[in-house]
ROKE-985282 format. One record per residue (C-alpha): residue number from 1; residue in one letter; x, y, z. Coordinates in nm, 2 decimals, m for minus. Layout:
{pt NUM 'A' {X Y Z}},
...
//
This chain:
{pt 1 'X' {0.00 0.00 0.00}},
{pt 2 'X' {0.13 0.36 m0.10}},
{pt 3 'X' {0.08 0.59 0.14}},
{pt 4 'X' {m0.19 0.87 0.01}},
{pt 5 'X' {m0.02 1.28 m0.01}},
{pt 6 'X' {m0.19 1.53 0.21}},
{pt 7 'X' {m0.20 1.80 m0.03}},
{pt 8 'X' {m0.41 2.11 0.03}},
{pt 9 'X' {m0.68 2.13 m0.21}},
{pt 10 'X' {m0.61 2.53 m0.14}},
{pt 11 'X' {m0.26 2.65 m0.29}},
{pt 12 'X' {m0.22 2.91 m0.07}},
{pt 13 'X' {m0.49 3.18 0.12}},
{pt 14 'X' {m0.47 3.57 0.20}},
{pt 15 'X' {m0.72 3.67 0.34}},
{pt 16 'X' {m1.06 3.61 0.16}},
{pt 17 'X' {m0.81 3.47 m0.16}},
{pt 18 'X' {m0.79 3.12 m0.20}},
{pt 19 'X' {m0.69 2.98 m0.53}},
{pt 20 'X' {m0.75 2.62 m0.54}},
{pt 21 'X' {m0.56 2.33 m0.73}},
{pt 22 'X' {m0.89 2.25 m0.91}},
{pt 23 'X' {m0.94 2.59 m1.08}},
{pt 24 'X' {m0.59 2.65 m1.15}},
{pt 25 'X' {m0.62 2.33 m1.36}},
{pt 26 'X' {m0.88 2.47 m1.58}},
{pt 27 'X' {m0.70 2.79 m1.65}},
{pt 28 'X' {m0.42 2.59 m1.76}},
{pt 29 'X' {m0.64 2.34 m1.96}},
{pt 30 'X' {m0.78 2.67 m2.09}},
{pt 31 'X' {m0.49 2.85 m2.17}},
{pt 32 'X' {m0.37 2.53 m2.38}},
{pt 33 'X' {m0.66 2.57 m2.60}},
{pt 34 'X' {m0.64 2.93 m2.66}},
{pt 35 'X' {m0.31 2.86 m2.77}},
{pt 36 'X' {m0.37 2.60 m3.02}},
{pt 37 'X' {m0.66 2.84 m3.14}},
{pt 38 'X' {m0.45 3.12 m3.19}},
{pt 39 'X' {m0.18 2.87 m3.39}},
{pt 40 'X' {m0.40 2.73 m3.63}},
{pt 41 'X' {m0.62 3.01 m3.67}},
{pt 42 'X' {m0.56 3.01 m4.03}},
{pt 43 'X' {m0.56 2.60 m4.09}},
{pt 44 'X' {m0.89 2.65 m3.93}},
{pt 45 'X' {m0.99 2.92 m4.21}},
{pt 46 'X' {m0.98 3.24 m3.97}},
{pt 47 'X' {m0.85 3.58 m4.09}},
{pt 48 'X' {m0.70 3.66 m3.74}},
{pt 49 'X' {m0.60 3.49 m3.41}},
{pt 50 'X' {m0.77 3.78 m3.24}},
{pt 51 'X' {m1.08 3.60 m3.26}},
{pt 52 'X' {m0.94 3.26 m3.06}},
{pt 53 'X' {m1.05 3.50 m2.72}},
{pt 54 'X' {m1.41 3.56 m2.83}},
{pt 55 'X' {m1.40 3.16 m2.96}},
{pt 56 'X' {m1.26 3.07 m2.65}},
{pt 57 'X' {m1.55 3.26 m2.46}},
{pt 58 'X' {m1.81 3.06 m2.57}},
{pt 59 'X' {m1.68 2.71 m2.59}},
{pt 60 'X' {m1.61 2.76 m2.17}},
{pt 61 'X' {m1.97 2.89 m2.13}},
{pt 62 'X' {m2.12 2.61 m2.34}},
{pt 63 'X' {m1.85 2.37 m2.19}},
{pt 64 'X' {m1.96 2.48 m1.82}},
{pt 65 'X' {m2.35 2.53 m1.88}},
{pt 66 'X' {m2.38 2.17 m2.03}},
{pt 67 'X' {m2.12 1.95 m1.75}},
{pt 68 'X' {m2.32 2.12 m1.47}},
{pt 69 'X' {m2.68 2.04 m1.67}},
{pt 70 'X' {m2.60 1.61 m1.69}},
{pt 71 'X' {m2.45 1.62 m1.38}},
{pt 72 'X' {m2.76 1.67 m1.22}},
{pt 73 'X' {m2.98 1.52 m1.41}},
{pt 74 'X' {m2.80 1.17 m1.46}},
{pt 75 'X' {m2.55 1.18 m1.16}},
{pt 76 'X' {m2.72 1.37 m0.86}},
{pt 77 'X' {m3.07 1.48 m0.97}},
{pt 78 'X' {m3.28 1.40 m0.59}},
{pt 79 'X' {m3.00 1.55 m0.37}},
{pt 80 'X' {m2.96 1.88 m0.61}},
{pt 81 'X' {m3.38 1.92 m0.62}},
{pt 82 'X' {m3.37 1.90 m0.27}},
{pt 83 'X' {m3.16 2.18 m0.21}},
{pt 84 'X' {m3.21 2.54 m0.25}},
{pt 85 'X' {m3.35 2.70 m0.55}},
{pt 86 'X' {m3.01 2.79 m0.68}},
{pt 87 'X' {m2.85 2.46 m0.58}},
{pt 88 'X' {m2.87 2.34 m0.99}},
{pt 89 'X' {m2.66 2.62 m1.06}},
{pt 90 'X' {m2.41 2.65 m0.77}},
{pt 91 'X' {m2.07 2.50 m0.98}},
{pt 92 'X' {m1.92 2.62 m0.64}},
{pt 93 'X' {m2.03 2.34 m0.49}},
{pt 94 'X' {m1.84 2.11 m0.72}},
{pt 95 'X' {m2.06 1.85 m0.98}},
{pt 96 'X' {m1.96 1.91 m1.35}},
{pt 97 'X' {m1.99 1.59 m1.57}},
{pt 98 'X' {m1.70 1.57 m1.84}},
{pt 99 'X' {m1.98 1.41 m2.10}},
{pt 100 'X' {m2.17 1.66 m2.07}},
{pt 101 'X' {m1.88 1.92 m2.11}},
{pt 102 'X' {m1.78 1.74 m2.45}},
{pt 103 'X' {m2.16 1.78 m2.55}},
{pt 104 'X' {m2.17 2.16 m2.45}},
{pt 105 'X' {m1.84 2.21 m2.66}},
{pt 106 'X' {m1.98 2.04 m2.93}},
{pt 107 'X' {m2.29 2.25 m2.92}},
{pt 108 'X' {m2.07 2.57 m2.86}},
{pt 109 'X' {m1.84 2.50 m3.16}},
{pt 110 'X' {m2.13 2.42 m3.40}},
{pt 111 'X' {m2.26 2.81 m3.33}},
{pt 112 'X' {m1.88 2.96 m3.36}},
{pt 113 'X' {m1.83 2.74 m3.66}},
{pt 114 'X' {m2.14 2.93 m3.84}},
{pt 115 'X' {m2.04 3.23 m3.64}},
{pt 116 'X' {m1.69 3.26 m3.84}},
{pt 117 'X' {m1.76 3.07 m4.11}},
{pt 118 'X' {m1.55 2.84 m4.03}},
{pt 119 'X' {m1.54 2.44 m4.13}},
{pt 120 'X' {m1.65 2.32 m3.79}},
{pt 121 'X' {m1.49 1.96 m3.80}},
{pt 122 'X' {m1.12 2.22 m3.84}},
{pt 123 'X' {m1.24 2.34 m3.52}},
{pt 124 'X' {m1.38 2.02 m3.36}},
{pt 125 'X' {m0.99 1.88 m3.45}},
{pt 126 'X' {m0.78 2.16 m3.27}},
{pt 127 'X' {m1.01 2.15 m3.00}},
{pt 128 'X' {m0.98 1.73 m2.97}},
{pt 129 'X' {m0.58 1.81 m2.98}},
{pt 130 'X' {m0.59 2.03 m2.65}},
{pt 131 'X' {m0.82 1.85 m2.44}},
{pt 132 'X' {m0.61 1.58 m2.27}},
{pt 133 'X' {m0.44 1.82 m2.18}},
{pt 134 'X' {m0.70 1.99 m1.99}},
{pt 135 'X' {m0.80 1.61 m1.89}},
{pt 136 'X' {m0.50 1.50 m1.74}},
{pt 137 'X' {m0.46 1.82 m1.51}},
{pt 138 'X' {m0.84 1.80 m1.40}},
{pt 139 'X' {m0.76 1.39 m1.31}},
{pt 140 'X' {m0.47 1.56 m1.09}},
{pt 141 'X' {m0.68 1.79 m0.90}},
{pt 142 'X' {m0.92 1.50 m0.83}},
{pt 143 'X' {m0.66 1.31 m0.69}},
{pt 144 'X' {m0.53 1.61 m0.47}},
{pt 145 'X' {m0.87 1.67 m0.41}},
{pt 146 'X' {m0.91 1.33 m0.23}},
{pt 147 'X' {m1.26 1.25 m0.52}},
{pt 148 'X' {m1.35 0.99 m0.75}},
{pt 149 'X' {m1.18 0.73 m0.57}},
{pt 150 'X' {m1.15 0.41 m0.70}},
{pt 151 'X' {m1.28 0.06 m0.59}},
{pt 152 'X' {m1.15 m0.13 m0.30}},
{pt 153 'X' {m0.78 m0.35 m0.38}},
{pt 154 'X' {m0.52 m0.56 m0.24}},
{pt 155 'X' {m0.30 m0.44 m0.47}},
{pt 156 'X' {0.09 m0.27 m0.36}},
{pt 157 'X' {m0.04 0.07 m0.50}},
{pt 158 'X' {m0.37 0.05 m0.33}},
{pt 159 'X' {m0.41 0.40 m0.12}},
{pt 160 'X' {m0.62 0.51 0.15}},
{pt 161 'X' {m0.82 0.80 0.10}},
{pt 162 'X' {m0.93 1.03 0.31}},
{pt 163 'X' {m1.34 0.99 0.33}},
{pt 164 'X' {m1.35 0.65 0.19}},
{pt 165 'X' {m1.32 0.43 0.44}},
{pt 166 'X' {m1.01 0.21 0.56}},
{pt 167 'X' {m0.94 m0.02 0.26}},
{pt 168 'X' {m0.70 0.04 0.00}},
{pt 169 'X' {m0.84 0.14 m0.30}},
{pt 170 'X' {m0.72 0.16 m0.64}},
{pt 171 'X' {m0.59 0.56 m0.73}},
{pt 172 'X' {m0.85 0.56 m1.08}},
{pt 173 'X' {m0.77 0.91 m1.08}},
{pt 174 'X' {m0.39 0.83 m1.19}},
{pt 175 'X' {m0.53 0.58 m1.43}},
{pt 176 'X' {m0.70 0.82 m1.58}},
{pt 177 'X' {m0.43 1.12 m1.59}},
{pt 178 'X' {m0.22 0.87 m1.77}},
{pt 179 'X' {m0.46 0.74 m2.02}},
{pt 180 'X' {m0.69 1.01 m2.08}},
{pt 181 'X' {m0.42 1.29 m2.05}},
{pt 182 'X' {m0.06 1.13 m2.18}},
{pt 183 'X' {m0.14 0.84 m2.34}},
{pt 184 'X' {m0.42 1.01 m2.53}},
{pt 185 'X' {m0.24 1.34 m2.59}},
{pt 186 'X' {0.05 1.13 m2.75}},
{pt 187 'X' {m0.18 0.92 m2.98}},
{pt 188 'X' {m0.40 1.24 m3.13}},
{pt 189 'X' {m0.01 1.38 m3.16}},
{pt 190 'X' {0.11 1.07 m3.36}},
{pt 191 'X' {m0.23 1.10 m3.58}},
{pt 192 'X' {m0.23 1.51 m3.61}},
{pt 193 'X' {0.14 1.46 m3.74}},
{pt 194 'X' {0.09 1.21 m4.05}},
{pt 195 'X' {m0.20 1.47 m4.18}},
{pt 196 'X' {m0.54 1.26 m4.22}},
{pt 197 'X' {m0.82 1.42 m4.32}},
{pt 198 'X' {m0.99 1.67 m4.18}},
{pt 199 'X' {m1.23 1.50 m3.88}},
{pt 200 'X' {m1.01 1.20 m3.81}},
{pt 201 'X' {m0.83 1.41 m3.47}},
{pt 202 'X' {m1.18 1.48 m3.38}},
{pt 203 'X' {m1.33 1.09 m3.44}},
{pt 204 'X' {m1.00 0.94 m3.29}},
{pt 205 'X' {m1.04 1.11 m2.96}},
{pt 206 'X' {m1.43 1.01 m2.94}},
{pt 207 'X' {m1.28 0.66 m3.01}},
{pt 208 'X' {m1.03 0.64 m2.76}},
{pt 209 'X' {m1.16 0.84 m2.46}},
{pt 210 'X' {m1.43 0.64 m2.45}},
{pt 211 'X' {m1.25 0.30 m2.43}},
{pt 212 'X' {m1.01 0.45 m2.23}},
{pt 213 'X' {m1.33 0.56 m1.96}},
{pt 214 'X' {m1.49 0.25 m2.03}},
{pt 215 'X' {m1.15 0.05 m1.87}},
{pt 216 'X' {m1.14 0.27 m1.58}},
{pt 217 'X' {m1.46 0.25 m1.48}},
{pt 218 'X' {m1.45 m0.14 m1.41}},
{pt 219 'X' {m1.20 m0.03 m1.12}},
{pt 220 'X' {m1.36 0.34 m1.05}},
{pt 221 'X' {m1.60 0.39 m0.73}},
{pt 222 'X' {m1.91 0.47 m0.88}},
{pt 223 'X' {m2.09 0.83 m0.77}},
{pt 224 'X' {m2.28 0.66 m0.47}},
{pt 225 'X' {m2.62 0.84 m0.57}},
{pt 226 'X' {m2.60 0.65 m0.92}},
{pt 227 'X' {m2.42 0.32 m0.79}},
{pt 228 'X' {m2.40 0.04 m1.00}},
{pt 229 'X' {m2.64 0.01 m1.31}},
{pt 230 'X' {m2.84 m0.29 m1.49}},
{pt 231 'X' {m2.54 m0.59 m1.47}},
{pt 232 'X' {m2.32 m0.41 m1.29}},
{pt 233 'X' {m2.27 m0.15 m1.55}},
{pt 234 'X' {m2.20 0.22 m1.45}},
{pt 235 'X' {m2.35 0.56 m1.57}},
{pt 236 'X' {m1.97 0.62 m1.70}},
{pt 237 'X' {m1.98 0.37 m1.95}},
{pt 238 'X' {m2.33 0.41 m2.05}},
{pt 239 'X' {m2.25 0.78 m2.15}},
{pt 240 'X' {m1.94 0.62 m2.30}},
{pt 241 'X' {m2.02 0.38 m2.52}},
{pt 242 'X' {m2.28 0.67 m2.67}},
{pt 243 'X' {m1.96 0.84 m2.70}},
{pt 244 'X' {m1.80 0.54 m2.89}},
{pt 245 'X' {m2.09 0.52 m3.14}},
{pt 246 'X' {m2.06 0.87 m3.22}},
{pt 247 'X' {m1.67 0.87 m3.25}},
{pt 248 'X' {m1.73 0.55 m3.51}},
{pt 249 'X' {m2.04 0.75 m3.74}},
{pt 250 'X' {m1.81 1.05 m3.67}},
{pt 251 'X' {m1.41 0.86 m3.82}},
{pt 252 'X' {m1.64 0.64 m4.12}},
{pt 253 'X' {m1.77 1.01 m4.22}},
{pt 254 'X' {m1.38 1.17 m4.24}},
{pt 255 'X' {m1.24 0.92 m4.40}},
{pt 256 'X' {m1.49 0.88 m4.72}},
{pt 257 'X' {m1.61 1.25 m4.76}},
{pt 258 'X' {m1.34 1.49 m4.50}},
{pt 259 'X' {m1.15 1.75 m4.64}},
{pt 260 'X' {m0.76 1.66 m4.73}},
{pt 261 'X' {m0.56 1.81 m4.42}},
{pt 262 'X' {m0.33 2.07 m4.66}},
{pt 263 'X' {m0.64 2.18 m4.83}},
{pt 264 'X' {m0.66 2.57 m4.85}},
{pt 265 'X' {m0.91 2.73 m4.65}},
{pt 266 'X' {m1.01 3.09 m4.72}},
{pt 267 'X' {m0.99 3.30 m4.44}},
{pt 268 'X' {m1.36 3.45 m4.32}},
{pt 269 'X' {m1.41 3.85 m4.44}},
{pt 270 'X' {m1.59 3.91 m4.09}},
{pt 271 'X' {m1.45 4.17 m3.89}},
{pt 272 'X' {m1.51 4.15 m3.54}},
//
């Protein structure tokens, strides 16, 4: 058994300012896509990397609006109704589901897509590129938060975490910084390098997140006001194997009718 870190969910605290591990994670996860928005404005057809802020904007709001929106109604829908009127919008209080973040991005980037006139599986593809990144830091703050433990174990890594009881349990966070953050930023790298056509990136991250999620989940504690589902199956890989479905329509479509990755794309005449 490994003994589990104390680490202060709170970096540091002056007075009423206390920046916390978790939303520090975002900003980076954020500030990762900005970047790759601003670098491949003009792959993605846009007359100025000025307009990655405005971009950036929306895709958070929709990102945030949406995670908070299936959290509550497929993980925690009796315990948020019977709080206080604002309880189904109080992200303060933690509860954001990341299928239902990929499904408010999706929406979000369908509406910038017709906002700029830009081809939206270009900006589906950048966007698939940054996200383990963003991934991978959110599984860390979970695990320095002490959250989404994982299942009991005997195994030598087994760790005891704080709230969970007094049985080893596997660390499912690290499982999934690994595979959902480097092992999944490395493959979408390895794909974005030999060019494919325009929707692959986007297809191959649906395809591999969700068997990634599904494998975790046979060894992740499941939220205890879902628990376990018809056969032992969990809410996770429910939501996941949608995901997988989509991912396959999603690759079959890119590879018979997607643009070639070098073709030119004229940059939108907008001026915002």
């Amino acid at each position: 058994m490994i003994p589990y870190p104390q680490i202060d969910p709170v970096i540091f605290q002056i007075g009423p300012i206390a920046p916390r591990w978790y939303g520090l994670m975002y900003l980076l996860g954020f500030l990762y896509t900005f970047r790759l928005l601003k670098k491949h404005h003009r792959w993605m057809g846009l007359d100025s990397s000025e307009k990655a802020d405005s971009i950036l904007a929306t895709l958070v709001l929709g990102m945030i609006i949406c995670s908070r929106f299936v959290y509550v109604v497929f993980y925690n829908w009796k315990a948020t109704m019977a709080g206080p009127w604002y309880e189904p919008f109080a992200i303060w209080h933690g509860g954001l589901a990341f299928h239902g973040g990929l499904l408010g991005t999706i929406l979000a980037s369908v509406y910038v897509a017709r906002k700029y006139q830009v081809p939206w599986l270009r900006l589906t593809d950048i966007l698939a590129l940054s996200t383990p990144v963003g991934l991978g830091l959110g599984r860390i703050a979970n695990f320095i938060n002490g959250e989404l433990w994982g299942r009991v174990t005997d195994l030598p890594w087994g760790m005891v975490f704080p709230g969970a009881g007094d049985l080893p349990r596997h660390p499912s966070q690290i499982y999934e910084f690994l595979l959902e953050g480097v092992v999944l930023f490395i493959i979408l790298q390895v794909i974005w390098r030999y060019k494919p056509r325009v929707g692959v990136v986007s297809s191959s991250f649906l395809l591999f997140y969700a068997l990634f999620r599904t494998l975790v989940e046979f060894v992740r504690e499941p939220d205890a006001q879902v628990g376990f589902l018809f056969g032992g199956v969990t809410m996770g890989q429910i939501l996941s194997s949608l995901m997988f479905i989509g991912g396959f329509i999603l690759l079959r479509y890119a590879t018979k009718y997607g643009e070639n990755f070098d073709a030119k794309q004229k940059s939108t005449g907008k001026k915002k």
